[in-house]
C-alpha positions in Angstrom: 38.1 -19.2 -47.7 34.8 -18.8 -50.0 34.2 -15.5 -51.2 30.8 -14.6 -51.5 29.7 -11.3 -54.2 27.2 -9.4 -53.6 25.3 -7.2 -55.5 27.3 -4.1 -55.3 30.4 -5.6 -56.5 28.8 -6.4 -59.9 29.9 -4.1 -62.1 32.2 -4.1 -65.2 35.4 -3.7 -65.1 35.7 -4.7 -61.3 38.0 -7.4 -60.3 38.0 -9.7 -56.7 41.4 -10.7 -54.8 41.4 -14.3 -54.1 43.8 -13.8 -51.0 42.1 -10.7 -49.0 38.6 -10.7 -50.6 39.2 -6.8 -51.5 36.5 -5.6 -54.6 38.9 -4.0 -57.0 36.9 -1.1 -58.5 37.3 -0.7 -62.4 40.2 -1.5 -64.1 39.9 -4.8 -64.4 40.0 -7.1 -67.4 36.7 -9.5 -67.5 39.2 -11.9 -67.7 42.0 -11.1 -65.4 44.6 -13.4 -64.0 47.2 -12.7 -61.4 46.5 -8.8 -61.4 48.1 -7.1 -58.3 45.6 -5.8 -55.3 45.4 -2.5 -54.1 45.1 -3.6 -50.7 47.2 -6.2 -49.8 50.2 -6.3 -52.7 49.4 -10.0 -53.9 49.0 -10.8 -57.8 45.9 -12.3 -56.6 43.5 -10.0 -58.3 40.6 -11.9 -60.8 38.4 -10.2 -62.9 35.0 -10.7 -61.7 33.8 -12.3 -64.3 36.4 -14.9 -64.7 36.2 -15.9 -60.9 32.4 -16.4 -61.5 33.3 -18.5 -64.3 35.9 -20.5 -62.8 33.9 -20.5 -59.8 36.3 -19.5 -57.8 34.1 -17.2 -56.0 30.3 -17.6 -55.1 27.2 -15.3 -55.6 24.6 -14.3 -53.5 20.8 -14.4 -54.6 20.8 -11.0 -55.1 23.7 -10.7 -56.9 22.4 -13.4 -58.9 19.7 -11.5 -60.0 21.8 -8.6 -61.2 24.0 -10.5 -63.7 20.5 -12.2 -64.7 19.7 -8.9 -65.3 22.8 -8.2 -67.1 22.4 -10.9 -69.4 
């Protein structure tokens, strides 16, 4: 399963669970590995940053334009 960020999500400190898709909300190393998710008890978590790197994640347009933004 792709998961897809969208603007909203794009905020430091936020991470993204690779098994549910849940938007951890601050916290969050940029470059978090295995953290645990709120919602669904894996070490899954990724910091947001580090899944866009690693592409593990995609981005929408308008997302997009917020980290160009952020940059």
């Amino acid at each position: 399963m792709k998961i897809t960020l969208e603007a909203e999500d794009i905020e430091y400190g936020n991470g993204i669970c690779l098994s549910c898709a849940e938007i951890e909300w601050g916290g969050c190393e940029p470059d978090l590995h295995e953290g645990r998710c709120s919602n669904c008890d894996l070490y899954e978590v990724m910091g947001l940053e580090q899944a866009i790197i690693e592409q593990a994640v995609e981005v929408s347009d308008e997302a997009s334009k917020v980290l160009d933004r952020l940059m």
